[in-house]
C-alpha positions in Angstrom: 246.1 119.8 191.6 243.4 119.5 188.9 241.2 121.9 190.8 244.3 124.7 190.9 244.9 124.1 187.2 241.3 124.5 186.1 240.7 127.8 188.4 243.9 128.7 186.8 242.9 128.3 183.3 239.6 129.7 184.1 241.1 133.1 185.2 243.1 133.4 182.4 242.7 131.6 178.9 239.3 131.1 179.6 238.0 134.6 180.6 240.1 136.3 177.6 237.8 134.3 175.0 234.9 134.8 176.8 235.5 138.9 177.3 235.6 138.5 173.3 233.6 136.1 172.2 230.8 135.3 174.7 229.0 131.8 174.3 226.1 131.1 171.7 223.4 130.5 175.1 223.9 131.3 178.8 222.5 128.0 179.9 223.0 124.5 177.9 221.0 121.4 178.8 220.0 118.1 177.4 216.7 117.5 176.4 215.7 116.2 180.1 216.9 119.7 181.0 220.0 118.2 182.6 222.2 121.3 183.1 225.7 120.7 180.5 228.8 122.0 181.8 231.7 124.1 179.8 234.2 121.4 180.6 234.4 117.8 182.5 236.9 116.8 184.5 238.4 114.3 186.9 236.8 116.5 189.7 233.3 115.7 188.8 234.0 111.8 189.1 235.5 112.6 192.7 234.9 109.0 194.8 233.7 107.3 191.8 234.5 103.6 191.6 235.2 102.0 188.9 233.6 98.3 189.9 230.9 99.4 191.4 229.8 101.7 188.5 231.4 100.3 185.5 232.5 97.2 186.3 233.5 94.8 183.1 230.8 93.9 180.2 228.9 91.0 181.1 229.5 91.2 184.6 226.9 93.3 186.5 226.0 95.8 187.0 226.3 95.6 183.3 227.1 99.4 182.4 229.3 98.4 179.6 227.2 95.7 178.1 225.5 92.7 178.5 228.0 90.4 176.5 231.6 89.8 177.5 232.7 90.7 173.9 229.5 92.9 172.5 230.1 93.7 168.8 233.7 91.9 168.7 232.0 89.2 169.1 228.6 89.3 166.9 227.0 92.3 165.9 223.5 93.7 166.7 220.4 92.0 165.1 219.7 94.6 162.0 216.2 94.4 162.4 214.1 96.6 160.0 210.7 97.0 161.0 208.2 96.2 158.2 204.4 95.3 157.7 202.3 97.0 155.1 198.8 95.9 152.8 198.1 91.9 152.4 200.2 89.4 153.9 201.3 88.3 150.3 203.3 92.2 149.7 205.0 92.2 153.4 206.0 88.3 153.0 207.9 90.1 149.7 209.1 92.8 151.6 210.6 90.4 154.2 212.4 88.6 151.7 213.6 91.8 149.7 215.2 92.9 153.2 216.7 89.3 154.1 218.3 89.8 150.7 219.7 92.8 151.6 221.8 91.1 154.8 218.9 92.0 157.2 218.8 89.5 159.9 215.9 89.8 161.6 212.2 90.4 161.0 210.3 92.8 162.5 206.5 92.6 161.7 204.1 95.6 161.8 200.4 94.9 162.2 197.4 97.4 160.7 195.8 99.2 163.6 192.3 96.4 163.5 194.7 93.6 164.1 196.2 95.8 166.9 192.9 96.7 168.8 191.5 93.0 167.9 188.9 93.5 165.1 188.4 91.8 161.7 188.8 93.2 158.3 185.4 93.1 158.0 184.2 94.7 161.1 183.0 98.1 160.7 185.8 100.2 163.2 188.4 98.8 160.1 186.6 100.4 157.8 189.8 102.5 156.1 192.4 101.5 158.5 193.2 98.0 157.0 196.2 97.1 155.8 197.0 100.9 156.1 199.8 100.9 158.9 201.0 97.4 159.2 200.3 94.0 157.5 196.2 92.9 158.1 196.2 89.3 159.9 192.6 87.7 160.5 193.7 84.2 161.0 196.2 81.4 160.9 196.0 81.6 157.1 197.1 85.3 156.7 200.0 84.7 159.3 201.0 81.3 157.0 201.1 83.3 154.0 203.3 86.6 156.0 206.0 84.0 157.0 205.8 81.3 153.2 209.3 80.2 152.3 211.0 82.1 155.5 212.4 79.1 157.6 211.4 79.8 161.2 214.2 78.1 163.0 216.7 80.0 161.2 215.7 83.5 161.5 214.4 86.0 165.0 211.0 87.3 164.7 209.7 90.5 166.4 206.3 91.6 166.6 204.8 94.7 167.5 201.6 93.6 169.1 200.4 94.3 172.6 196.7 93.5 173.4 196.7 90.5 171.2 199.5 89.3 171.7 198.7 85.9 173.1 197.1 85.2 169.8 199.9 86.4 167.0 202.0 84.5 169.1 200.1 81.1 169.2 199.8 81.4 165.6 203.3 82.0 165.4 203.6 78.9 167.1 201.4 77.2 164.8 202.9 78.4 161.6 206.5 77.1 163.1 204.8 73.6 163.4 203.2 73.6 160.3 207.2 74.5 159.1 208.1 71.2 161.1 209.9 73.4 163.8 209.4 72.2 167.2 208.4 75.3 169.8 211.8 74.8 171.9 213.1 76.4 168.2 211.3 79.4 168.2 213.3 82.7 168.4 212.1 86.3 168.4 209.8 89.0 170.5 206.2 89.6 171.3 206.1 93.4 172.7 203.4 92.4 175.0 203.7 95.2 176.9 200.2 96.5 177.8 200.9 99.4 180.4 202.7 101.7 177.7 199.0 101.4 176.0 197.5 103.2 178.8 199.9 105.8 179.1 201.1 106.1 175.5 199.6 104.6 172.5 196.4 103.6 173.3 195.9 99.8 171.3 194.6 98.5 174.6 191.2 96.3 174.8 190.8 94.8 178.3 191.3 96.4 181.4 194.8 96.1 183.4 194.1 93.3 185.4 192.9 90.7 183.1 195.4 92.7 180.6 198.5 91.5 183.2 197.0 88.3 183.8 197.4 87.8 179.7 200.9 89.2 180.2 202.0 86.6 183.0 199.8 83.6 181.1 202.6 84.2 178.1 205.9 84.7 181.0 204.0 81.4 182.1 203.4 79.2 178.9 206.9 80.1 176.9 208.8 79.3 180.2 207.5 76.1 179.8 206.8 75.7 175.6 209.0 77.7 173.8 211.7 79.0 176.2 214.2 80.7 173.6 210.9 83.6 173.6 211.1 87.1 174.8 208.2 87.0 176.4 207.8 91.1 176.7 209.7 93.7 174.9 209.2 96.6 177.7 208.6 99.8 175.9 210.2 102.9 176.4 209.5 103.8 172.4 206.4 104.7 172.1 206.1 106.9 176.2 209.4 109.1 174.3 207.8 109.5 170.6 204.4 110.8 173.0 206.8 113.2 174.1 208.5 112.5 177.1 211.8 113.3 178.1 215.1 110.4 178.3 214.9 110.6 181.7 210.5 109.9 181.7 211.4 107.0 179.1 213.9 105.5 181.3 211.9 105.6 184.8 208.5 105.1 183.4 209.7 102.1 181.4 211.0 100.2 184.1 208.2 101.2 186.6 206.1 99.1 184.4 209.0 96.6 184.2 208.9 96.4 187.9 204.8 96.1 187.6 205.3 93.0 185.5 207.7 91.6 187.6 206.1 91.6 190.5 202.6 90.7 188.8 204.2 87.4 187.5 206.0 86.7 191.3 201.8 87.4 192.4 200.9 84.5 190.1 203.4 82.3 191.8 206.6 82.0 189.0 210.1 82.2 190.4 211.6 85.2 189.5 214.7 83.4 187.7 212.6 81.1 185.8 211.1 83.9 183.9 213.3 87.0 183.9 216.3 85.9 182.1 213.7 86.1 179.0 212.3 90.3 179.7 213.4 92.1 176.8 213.2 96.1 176.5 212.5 98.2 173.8 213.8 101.8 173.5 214.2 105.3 171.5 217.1 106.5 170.1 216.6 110.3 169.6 218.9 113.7 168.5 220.7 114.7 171.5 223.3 112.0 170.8 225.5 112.1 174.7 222.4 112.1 176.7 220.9 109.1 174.6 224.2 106.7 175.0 223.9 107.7 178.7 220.5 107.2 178.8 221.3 103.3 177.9 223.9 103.0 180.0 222.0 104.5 182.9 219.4 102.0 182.6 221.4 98.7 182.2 222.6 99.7 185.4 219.6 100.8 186.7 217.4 97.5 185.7 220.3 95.3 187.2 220.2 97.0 190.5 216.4 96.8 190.6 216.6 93.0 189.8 219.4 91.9 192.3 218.5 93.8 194.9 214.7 94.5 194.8 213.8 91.3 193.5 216.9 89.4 194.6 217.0 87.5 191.2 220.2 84.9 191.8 220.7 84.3 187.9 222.8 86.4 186.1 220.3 86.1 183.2 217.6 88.1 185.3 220.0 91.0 185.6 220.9 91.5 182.2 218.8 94.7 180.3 218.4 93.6 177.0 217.0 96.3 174.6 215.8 96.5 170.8 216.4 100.5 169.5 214.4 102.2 167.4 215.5 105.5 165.8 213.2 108.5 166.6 210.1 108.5 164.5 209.2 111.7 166.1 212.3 113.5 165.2 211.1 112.4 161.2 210.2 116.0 159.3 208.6 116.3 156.1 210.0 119.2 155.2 213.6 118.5 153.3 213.2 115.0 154.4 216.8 113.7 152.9 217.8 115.5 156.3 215.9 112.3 158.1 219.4 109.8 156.7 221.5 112.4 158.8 219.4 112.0 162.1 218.6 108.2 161.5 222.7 108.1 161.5 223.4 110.0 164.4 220.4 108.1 166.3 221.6 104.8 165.3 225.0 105.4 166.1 224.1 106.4 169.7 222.1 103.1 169.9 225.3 101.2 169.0 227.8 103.4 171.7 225.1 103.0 174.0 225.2 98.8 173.7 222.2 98.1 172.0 221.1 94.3 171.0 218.9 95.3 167.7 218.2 98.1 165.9 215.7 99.6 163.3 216.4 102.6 161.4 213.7 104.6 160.5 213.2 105.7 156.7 213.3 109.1 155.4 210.2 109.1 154.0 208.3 108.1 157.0 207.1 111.6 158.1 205.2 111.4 154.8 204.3 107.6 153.7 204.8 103.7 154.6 209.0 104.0 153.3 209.7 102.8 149.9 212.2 99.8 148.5 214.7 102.3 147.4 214.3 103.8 151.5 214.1 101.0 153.5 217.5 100.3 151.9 219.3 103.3 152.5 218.0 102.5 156.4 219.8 99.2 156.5 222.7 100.5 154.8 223.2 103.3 157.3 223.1 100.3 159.8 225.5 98.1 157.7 228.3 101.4 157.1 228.3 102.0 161.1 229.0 97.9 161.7 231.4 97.4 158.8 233.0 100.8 158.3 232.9 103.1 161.0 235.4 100.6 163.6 232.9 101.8 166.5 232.2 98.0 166.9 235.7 97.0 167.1 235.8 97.7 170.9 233.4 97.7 173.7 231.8 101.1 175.1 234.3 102.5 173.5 233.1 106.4 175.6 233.9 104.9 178.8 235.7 107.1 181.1 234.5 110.5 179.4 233.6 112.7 182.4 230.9 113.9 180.9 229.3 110.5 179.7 229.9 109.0 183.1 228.5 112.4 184.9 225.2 112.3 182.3 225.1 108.4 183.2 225.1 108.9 186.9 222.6 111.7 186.7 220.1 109.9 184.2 220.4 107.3 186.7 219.6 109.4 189.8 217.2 111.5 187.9 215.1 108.1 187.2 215.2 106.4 190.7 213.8 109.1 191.9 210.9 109.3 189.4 210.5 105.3 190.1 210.8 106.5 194.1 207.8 108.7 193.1 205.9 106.0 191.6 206.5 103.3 194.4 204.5 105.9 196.8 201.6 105.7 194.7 201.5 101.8 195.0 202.9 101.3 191.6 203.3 101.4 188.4 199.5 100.2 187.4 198.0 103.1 190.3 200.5 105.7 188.5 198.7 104.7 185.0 195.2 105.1 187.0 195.7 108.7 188.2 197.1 110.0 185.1 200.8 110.4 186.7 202.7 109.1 183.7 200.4 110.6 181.4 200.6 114.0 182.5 204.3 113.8 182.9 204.5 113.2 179.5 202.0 115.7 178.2 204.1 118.3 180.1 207.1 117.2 178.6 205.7 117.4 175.1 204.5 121.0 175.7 207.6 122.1 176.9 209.5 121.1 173.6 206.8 122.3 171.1 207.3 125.5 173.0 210.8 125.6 172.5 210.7 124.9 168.8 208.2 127.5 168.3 210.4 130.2 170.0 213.6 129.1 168.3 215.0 128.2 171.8 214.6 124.6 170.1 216.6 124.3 166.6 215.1 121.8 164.1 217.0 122.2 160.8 214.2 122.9 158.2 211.4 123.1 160.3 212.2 126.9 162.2 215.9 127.2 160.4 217.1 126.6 156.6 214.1 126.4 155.4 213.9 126.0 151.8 211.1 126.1 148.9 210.3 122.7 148.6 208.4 120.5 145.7 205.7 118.2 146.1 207.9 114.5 146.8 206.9 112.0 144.3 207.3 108.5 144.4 205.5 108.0 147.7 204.5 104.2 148.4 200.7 104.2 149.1 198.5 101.2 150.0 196.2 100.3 147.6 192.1 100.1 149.2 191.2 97.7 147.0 193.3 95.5 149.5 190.5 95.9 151.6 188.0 94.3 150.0 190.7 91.7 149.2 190.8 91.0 152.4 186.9 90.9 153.3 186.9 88.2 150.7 189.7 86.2 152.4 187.9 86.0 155.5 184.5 85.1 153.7 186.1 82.9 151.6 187.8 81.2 154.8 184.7 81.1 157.0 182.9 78.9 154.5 186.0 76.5 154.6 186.6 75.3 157.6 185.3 73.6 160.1 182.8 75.8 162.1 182.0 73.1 164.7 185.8 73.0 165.7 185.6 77.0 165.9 183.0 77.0 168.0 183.8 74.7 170.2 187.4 76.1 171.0 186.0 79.8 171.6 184.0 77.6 174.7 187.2 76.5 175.5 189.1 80.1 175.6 186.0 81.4 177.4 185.9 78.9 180.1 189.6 79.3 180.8 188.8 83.5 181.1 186.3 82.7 183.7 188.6 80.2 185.5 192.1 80.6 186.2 193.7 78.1 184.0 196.4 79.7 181.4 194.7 80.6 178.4 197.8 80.2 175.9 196.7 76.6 175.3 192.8 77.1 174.4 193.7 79.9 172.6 196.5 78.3 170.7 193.7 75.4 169.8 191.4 78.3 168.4 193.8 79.5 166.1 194.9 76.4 164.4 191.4 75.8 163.8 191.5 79.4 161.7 189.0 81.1 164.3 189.8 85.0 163.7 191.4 87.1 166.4 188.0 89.4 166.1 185.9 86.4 167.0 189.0 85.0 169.9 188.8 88.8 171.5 185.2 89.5 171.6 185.1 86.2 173.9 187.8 88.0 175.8 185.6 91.4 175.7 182.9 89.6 177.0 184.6 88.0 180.3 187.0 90.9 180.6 185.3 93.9 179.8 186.6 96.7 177.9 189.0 99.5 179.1 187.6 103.1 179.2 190.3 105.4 180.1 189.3 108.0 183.0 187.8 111.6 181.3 189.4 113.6 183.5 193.4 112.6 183.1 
């Protein structure tokens, strides 16, 4: 009947317009190069069933959300990510955004803290403080979080190689607070295999990288089980230019690595999967990204049931953190950046997201201003409060098209996670440059198309204008720097260096043995031994990573 009436309509009322007024492209895809139809219809859902594809939110396979009753229920965490200069400016910027009814914390780190070094060491020289707070010990982590109650709010933070040791002085901070481990609530990123393929703020090579990986799943399981013990990132692998369908398959290829890496070390997958969190981009092409989400829920549920056969509901469950495309950020008119932030963050929220961050206007320029950071939680705020889009749950369910562009996001990333299986993994695919030159591709293909026009970016290669210099810019001060060098000499004439000394023994006996290393290093910290001085024990046992020349 359907097919009768749309061959129907085709002949006629279609091919009148089109004999007049042909279409703006002969071919439309998504950014993936999904081919996008004229029209949707029931025909393109032919056999599709309802419970095994959908089913009901939080019931697997968890298409329509994780939670029984989503946003009716509670909203997403409004998380804005922040971190800039001394920890004494980004403890004010967290409490100017808890002001503003953010409710979560997000914590940025400057790229030495991020690779391991100190302030004072000479590869920081003119990166401190620059894109993220600078943290050299327990002290600089007690002053980030003074008079912010750690039982009462979420923490993320965006550390990967280091991340045993921001989150043991986490820990230590929380105690210092009086809050007892069990208490503790937030996200270390953790998530060392995007490094290699994206980012690049890895130290050690990938084995004694996953064994630091597996040493957290291991310790918080036990210590402080309300953790995220990984926040598996897509994020970064999109903003180096891949494509949704790359950020889905690649992200939970190296989900699947760290899985199986922590069932290796001899942990039941139940009794640490329940606590896996994601972390992914919400970009432009607004259908394909709500898809995208949905696609993987429902990918990442099927993996864990029936690959792993995880029992607990818990270890089903994809739960993801957004984070508005920093990539799609332009200088040029850069008031156009609140428009994209909207349309990115209000994909995230169709598509079922946990937490969000919305990225600033300014950002294509300089770290975001008060006055930005504001609008960026207020464009979060007016889709939760005003927009009614959180008033029901996956509110596109049942649009042919979404459902289509679900099911083929879906199919389209199996079979990139099929391809990675054959190489032996996730951790072999990193090795060989698979992922990376994926990606590269990817990226090449879209400059491409923005430099011919076939790609449209509004004030970039269309309505252009004459622009003035932007004023106003926030810029970090060096003199922080040397700040900062006095901090750390001030502090190593303080405290007790026997104590240091004699827990860096500690960390490296544990790296040479197989005991988990959480503990010794957790000692090192409270005794204020730097992360520079905890890592280069680590360089020494481990070695450092030295990506292949020829990927």
């Amino acid at each position: 009947m359907i097919k009768e009436a749309r061959e129907k309509w085709e002949q006629g009322t279609l091919a009148k317009t089109l004999n007049r007024f042909p279409e703006r492209q002969a071919e439309f895809t998504t950014d993936s190069g999904i081919p996008i139809r004229r029209l949707y219809t029931p025909e393109d859902l032919e056999g599709w069933d309802y419970l095994n594809e959908l089913g009901f939110p939080g019931e697997y396979p968890y298409t329509r959300g994780v939670q029984p009753t989503m946003y009716r229920g509670r909203l997403w965490t409004m998380r804005q990510y922040a971190g800039f200069g001394t920890a004494q400016e980004t403890n004010e910027r967290f409490r100017f955004l808890l002001e503003q009814g953010q409710t979560g914390l997000s914590v940025a780190f400057d790229l030495p803290t991020q690779i391991g070094y100190d302030s004072d060491h000479q590869l920081a020289e003119g990166e401190v403080g620059r894109v993220g707070v600078a943290i050299d010990s327990l002290e600089d982590m007690e002053v980030v979080f003074d008079g912010i109650p750690l039982d009462k709010v979420s923490t993320s933070m965006t550390i990967n190689a280091p991340a045993a040791i921001l989150l043991a002085m986490y820990q230590a901070v929380g105690e210092k607070q009086g809050v007892e481990p069990s208490k503790l609530k937030g996200t270390v990123q953790n998530d060392i295999l995007k490094e290699y393929v994206a980012r690049g703020t890895y130290i050690f090579p990938p084995e004694p990288s996953m064994r630091l990986v597996t040493d957290i799943f291991e310790y918080c399981s036990k210590t402080i089980p309300s953790w995220n013990t990984i926040s598996i990132s897509g994020y970064h692998i999109r903003e180096a230019g891949s494509t949704a369908v790359q950020e889905v398959a690649f992200t939970l290829a190296n989900g699947i690595a760290y899985v199986q890496a922590a069932i290796d070390k001899g942990l039941d997958v139940d009794e640490f999967a329940g606590r896996l969190s994601f972390f992914f981009n919400s970009h432009v092409n607004f259908f394909e990204e709500i898809a995208k989400f949905r696609a993987a829920r429902r990918l990442w549920a099927r993996i864990m049931k029936e690959r792993f056969k995880a029992k607990n509901p818990r270890s089903h469950r994809l739960r993801f953190h957004t984070q508005t495309a920093g990539s799609s950020l332009t200088a040029q008119q850069p008031d156009n950046n609140i428009i994209r932030t909207t349309l990115q963050a209000l994909a995230a929220v169709l598509g079922g997201t946990q937490s969000l961050h919305t990225n600033s206007r300014d950002e294509a320029l300089a770290l975001p201003t008060e006055e930005s950071v504001r609008i960026a939680l207020r464009t979060q705020q007016i889709i939760a409060y005003e927009s009614g889009v959180a008033d029901t749950i996956d509110p596109l369910a049942g649009s042919y098209f979404i459902e289509k562009l679900t099911d083929e996001i879906e199919a389209r990333a199996m079979e990139y996670i099929e391809k990675i299986d054959d190489m032996g993994g996730a951790v072999k695919a990193i090795e060989n440059g698979f992922m990376q030159r994926e990606i590269q591709e990817s990226a090449y293909r879209y400059q491409k198309a923005v430099e011919s026009k076939q790609k449209m970016v509004v004030g970039v290669n269309c309505f252009q204008v004459e622009e003035e210099q932007p004023k106003n810019l926030l810029r970090v001060n060096p003199a922080i720097a040397e700040a900062q060098k006095e901090r750390l000499r001030s502090l190593r004439a303080r405290r007790d260096e026997r104590a240091v000394a004699s827990a860096l023994k500690g960390i490296e006996a544990a790296a040479k043995g197989e005991d988990n290393l959480i503990p010794p290093i957790l000692e090192a910290v409270k005794a204020y031994a730097t992360i520079g001085e905890i890592c280069d024990v680590l360089r020494d046992v481990f070695g450092v990573y030295r990506p292949a020349q020829d990927i």
